[in-house]
VEXKEKOL-50342 format. One line per 3 residues: number of its first residue (from 1); their letters; for each residue x negated, y, z of C-alpha. Coordinates in nm, 2 decimals. Each point is the difference from the previous one (the first is absolute). Last residue first. Example, Ala and Ser with C-alpha at 12.3 -4.5 7.8 and 13.67 -1.06 7.14 Angstrom:
! VEXKEKOL-50342
2) SA) -1.37,-0.11,0.71 | 0.14,-0.34,0.07 $
This chain:
! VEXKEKOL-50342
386) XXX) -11.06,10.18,11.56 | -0.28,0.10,-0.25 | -0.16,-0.16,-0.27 $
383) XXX) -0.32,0.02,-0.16 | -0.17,-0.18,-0.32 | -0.29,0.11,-0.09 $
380) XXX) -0.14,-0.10,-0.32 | -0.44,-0.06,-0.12 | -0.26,0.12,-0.07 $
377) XXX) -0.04,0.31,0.25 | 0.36,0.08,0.06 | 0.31,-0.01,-0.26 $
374) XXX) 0.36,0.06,0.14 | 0.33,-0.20,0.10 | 0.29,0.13,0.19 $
371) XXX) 0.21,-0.18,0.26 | 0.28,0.19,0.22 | 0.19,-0.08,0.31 $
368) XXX) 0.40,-0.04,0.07 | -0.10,-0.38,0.14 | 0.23,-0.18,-0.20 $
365) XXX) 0.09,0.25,-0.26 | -0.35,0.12,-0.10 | -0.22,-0.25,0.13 $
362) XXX) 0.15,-0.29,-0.09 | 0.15,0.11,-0.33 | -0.37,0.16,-0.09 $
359) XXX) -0.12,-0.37,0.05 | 0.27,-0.11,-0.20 | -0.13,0.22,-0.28 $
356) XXX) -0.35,-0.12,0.02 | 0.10,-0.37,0.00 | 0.27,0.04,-0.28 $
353) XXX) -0.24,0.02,-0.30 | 0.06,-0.39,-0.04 | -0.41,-0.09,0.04 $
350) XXX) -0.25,-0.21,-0.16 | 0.16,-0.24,-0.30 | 0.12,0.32,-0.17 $
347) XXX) -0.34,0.19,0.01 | -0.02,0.26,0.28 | 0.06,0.37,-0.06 $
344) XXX) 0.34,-0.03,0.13 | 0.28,0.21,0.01 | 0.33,-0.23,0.08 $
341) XXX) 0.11,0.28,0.24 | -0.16,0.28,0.05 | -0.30,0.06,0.26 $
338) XXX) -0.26,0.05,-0.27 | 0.15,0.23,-0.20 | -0.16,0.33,0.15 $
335) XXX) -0.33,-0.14,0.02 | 0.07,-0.09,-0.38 | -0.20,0.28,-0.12 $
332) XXX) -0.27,0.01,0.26 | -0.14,-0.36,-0.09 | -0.01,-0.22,0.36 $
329) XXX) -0.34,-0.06,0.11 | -0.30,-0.17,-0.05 | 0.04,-0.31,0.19 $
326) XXX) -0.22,0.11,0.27 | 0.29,-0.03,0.28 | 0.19,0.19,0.21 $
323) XXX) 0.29,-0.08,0.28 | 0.16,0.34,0.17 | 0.21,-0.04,0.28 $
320) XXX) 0.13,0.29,0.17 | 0.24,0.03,0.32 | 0.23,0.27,0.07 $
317) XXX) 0.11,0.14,0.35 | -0.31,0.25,0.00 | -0.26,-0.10,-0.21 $
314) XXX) -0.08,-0.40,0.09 | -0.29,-0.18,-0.18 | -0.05,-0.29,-0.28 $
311) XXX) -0.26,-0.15,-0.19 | 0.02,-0.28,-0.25 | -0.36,-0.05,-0.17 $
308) XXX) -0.02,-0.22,-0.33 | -0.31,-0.06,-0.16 | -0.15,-0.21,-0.28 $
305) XXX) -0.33,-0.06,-0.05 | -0.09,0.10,-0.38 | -0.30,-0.28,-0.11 $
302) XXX) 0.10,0.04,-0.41 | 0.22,0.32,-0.04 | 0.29,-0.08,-0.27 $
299) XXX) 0.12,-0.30,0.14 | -0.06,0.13,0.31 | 0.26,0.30,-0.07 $
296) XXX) 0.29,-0.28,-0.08 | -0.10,-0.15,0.32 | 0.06,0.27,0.20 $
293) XXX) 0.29,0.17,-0.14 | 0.21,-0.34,0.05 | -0.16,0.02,0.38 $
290) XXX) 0.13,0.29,0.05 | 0.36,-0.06,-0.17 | -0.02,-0.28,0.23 $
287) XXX) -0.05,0.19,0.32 | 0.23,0.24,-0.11 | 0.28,-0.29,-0.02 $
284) XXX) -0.13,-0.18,0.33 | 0.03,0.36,0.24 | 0.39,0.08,-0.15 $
281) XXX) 0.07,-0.36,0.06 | -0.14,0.04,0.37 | 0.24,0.26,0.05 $
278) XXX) 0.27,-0.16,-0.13 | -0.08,-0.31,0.25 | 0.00,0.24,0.26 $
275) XXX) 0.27,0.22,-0.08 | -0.04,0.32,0.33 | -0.01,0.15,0.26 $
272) XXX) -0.39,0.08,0.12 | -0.23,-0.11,0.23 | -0.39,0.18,-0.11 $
269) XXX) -0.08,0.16,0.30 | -0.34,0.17,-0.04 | -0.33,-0.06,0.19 $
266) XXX) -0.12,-0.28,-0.20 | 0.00,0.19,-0.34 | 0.01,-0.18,-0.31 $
263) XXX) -0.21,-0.10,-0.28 | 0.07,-0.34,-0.22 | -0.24,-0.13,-0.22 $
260) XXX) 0.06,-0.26,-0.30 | -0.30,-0.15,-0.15 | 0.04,-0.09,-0.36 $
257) XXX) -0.22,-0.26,-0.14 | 0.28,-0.24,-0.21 | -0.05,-0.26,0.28 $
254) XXX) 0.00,0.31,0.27 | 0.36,0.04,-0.14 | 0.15,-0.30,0.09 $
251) XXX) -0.17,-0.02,0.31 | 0.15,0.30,0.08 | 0.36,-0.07,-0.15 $
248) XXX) 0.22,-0.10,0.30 | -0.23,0.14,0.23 | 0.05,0.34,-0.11 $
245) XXX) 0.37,0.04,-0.01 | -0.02,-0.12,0.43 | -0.23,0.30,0.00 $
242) XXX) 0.23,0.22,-0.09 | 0.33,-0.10,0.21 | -0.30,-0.06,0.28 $
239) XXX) -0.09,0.35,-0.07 | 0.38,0.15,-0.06 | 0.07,-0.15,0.35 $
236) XXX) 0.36,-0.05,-0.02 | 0.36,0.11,0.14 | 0.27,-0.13,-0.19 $
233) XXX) 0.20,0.17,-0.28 | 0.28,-0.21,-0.14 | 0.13,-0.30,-0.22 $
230) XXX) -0.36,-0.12,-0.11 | -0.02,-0.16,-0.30 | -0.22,-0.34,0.02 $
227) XXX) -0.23,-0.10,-0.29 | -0.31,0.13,0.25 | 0.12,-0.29,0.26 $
224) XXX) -0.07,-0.28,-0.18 | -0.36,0.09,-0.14 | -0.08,0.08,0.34 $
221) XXX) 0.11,-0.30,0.13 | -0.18,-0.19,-0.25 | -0.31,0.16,0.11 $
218) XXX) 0.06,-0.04,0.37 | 0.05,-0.38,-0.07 | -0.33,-0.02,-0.17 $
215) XXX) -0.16,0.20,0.30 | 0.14,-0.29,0.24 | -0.12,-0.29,-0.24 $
212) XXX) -0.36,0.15,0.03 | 0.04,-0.01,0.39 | 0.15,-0.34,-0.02 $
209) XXX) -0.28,-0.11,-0.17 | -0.24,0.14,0.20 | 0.12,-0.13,0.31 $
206) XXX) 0.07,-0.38,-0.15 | -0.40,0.02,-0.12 | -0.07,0.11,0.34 $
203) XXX) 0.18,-0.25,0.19 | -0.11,-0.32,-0.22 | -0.34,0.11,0.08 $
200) XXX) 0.06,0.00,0.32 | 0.18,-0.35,-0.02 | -0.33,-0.12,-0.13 $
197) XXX) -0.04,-0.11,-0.38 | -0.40,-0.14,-0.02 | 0.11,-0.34,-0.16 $
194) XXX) -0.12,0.07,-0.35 | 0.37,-0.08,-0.16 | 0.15,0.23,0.27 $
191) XXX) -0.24,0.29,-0.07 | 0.02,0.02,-0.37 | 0.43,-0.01,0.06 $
188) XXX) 0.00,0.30,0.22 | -0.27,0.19,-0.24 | 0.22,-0.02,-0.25 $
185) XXX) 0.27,0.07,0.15 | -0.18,0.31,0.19 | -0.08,0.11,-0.41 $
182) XXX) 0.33,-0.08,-0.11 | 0.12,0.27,0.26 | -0.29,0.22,-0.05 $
179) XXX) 0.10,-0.01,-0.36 | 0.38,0.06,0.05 | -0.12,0.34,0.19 $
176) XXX) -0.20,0.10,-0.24 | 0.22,0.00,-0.31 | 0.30,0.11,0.21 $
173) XXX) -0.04,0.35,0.01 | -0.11,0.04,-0.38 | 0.32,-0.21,-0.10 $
170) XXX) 0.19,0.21,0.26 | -0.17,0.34,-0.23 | 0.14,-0.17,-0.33 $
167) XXX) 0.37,-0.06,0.15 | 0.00,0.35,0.16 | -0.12,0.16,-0.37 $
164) XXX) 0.23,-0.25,-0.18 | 0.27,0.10,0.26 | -0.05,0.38,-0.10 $
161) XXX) 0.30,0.01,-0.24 | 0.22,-0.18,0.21 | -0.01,0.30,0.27 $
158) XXX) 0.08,0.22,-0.27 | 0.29,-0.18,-0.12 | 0.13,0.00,0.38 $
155) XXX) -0.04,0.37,0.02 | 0.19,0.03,-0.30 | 0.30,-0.22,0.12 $
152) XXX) -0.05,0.19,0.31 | 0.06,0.30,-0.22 | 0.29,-0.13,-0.20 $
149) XXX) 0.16,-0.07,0.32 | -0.08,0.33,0.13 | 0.18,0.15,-0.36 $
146) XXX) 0.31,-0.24,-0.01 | 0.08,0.17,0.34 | -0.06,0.31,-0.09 $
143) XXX) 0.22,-0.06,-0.32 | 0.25,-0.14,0.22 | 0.00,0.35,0.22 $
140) XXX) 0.02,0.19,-0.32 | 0.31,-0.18,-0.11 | 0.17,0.00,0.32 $
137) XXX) -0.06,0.38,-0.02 | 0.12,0.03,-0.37 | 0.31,-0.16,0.13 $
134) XXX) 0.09,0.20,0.22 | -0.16,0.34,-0.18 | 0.30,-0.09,-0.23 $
131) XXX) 0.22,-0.08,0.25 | -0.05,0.37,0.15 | 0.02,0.14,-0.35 $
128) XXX) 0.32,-0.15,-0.07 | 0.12,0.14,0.30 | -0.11,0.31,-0.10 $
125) XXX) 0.11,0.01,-0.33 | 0.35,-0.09,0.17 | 0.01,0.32,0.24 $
122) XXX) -0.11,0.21,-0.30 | 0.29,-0.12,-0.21 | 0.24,0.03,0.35 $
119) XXX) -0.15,0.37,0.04 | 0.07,0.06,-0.37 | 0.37,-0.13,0.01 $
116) XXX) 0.13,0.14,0.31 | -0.13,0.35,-0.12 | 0.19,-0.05,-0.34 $
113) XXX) 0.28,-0.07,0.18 | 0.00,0.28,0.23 | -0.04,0.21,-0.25 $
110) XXX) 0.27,-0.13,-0.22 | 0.21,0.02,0.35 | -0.06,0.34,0.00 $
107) XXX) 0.02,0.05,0.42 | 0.17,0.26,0.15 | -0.25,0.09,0.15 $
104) XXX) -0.33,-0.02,-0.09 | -0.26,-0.30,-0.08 | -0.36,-0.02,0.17 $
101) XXX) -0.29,-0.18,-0.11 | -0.31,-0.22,0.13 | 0.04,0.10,0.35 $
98) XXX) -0.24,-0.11,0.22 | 0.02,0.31,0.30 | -0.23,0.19,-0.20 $
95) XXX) 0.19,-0.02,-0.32 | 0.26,0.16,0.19 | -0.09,0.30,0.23 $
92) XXX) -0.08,0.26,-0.18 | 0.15,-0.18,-0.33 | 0.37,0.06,0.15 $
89) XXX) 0.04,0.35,0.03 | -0.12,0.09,-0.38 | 0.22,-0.31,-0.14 $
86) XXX) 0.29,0.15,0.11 | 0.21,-0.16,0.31 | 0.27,-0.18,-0.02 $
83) XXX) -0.16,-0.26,0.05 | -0.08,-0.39,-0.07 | -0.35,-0.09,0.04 $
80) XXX) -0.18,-0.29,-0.17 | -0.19,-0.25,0.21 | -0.29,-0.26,-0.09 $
77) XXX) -0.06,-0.23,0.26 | -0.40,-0.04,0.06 | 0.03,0.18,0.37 $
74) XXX) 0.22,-0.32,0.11 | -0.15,-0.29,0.12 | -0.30,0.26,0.15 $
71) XXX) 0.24,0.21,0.18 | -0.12,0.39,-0.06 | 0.19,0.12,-0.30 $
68) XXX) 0.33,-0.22,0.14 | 0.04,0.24,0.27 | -0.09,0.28,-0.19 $
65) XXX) 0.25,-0.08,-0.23 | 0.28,-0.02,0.24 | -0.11,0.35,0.17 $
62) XXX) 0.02,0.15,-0.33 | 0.32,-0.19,-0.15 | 0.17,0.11,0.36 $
59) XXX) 0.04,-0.16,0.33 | 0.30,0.17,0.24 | 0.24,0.15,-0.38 $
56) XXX) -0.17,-0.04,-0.33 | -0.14,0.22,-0.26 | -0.25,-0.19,-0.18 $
53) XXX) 0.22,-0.29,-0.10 | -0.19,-0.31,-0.10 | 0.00,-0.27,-0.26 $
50) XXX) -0.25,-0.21,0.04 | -0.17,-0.26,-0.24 | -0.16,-0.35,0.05 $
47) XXX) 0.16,-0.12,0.35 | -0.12,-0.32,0.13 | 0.22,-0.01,0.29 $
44) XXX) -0.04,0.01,0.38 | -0.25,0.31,0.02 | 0.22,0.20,-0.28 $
41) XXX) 0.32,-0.13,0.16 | -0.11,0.16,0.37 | -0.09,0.36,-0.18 $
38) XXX) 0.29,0.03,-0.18 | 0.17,-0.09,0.34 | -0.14,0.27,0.17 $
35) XXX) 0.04,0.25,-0.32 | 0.39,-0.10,0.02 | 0.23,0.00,-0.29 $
32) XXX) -0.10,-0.33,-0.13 | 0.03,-0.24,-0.31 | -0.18,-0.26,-0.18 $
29) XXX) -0.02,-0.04,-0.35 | -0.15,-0.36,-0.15 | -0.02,0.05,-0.37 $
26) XXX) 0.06,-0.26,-0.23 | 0.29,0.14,-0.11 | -0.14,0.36,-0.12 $
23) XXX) 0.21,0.19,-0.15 | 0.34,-0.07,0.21 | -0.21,-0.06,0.32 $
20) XXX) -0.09,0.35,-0.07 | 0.29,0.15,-0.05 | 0.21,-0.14,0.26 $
17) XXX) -0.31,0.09,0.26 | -0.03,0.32,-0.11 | 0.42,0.02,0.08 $
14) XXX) -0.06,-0.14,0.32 | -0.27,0.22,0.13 | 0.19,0.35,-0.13 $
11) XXX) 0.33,-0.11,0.23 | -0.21,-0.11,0.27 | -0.20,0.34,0.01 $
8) XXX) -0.26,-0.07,0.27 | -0.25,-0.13,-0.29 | -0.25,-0.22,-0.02 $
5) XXX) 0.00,-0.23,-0.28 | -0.25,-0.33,0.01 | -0.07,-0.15,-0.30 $
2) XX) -0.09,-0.37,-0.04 | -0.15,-0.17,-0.31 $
């Protein structure tokens, strides 16, 4: 701990000084009888108490303090008075300059003792608390830390939950296609062994083959690419990141009789900042919760068509997608539940109860937007807004 003693009385400065370093031996006690120089060894040293005279000669304890009162490195410094002075005179000015205390002349050096001891108590507490806050702060940030990786590890959990739905709508997708391919084979060979195979022929069977192979590549592409994280916000066309969702599982879903719409306005700008693969995530997990719904209501209601519509608009800088179905509807008292964590309504072998909730994540933290759900017609809207 360092004190600083200010006083233009050598005499009085040296015998403080005895005393103290006496006391206190692990005290650090510097000494001046100078304001100017009081004020150069408080901006050089790392003082922790002053000392200071009130009544000195060319700068005194006022001046001094107001000096250090208005330097940012040194306005925190606490500073008790020493004066002659009554208490009455001094409190006008004193505790307004920064002072924490003042001690008269001539000094009780059992006052002054137990003065030295407080401050340096309080001056210790604080440094104590200052670690303290240290550490807590390096804890908090790692706990941050831990958290987004716990989130992406979430996020990633969620994604593996819907590959059986991506896995069963590619089987859907590629069931034509590898027929037409078998079919041209087929239809390859039959011409060869009849004799009426012309290189024309040859030509368009080799076109339409590599056309189908072309849209089976896309698909696995597609597939691919929706398992990766993104690192950061890229521009996108929030209809193309849409549609692009609703091609992987259309077919998929027109086998089960669901037609999916999607509504938009031509006229408005739909570019926007943002996740694109979390985005599309968010889009596949309420489009399987819709079709879940679906075809547990059909197997209640013989000849029910299923529908899905996704519809979105602008309102001011916010856009609003909303995705409905005629699955019946979400029950009012867990509409508030629905978004937790690990809250499913789902059998065990059909969902984790984490696609929901990481869809919140997304839009929520990732996008600083809002999702809600609510009951319309027959069926549950889902809407979100970013």
């Amino acid at each position: 701990m360092n004190i600083l003693l200010v006083d233009d009385d050598k005499e009085f400065l040296d015998a403080v000084a005895r005393l103290l370093r006496r006391m206190f031996n692990d005290f650090n006690v510097l000494l001046t009888t100078s304001g100017k120089e009081a004020i150069k060894v408080v901006q050089n040293e790392n003082i922790d108490l002053i000392f200071l005279d009130l009544n000195m000669p060319i700068t005194n304890g006022i001046e001094i303090a107001k000096i250090l009162q208005h330097t940012e490195q040194t306005k925190d410094i606490p500073i008790i008075f020493v004066t002659s002075e009554n208490y009455e005179q001094f409190k006008k000015e004193g505790f307004e300059l920064g002072s924490v205390d003042y001690i008269s002349k001539p000094i009780d050096t059992n006052i002054l003792i137990n003065k030295i001891t407080l401050y340096a108590t309080i001056l210790r507490q604080n440094l104590l608390l200052e670690h303290t806050n240290h550490k807590l702060k390096k804890k908090l940030h790692k706990a941050k830390d831990r958290n987004k990786i716990h989130e992406k590890m979430m996020i990633h959990n969620s994604k593996t939950s819907v590959m059986g739905e991506m896995i069963g709508a590619i089987a859907h997708q590629w069931r034509q296609p590898l027929n037409i391919i078998a079919t041209s084979m087929i239809n390859l060979e039959t011409k060869a062994e009849l004799g009426k195979l012309t290189l024309s022929e040859i030509q368009r069977i080799n076109t339409k083959i590599n056309s189908t192979l072309a849209f089976l590549s896309k698909t696995i592409d597609n597939f691919r690419n929706f398992f990766l994280l993104s690192n950061e916000k890229n521009s996108m066309n929030l209809i193309e990141t849409i549609q692009s969702t609703i091609d992987i599982v259309k077919i998929q879903f027109t086998a089960h009789n669901i037609n999916v719409e999607f509504t938009y306005s031509k006229d408005v700008s739909f570019e926007f900042e943002g996740f694109y693969n979390e985005i599309r995530q968010v889009v596949m997990n309420l489009l399987a919760n819709s079709k879940d719904a679906i075809e547990l209501k059909m197997k209640k209601v013989e000849g029910l068509d299923g529908k899905i519509t996704i519809d979105i608009n602008k309102k001011d800088d916010k856009y609003i997608i909303s995705i409905c179905d005629n699955g019946g509807g979400v029950d009012e008292k867990i509409q508030s539940k629905i978004f937790n964590p690990y809250f499913s309504t789902k059998f065990a072998e059909q969902g984790t109860g984490i696609g929901l909730y990481m869809s919140k994540t997304i839009i929520e933290k990732l996008h600083e937007g809002e999702i809600r759900v609510y009951n319309k017609n027959d069926g549950a809207c889902f809407e979100f807004k970013i």
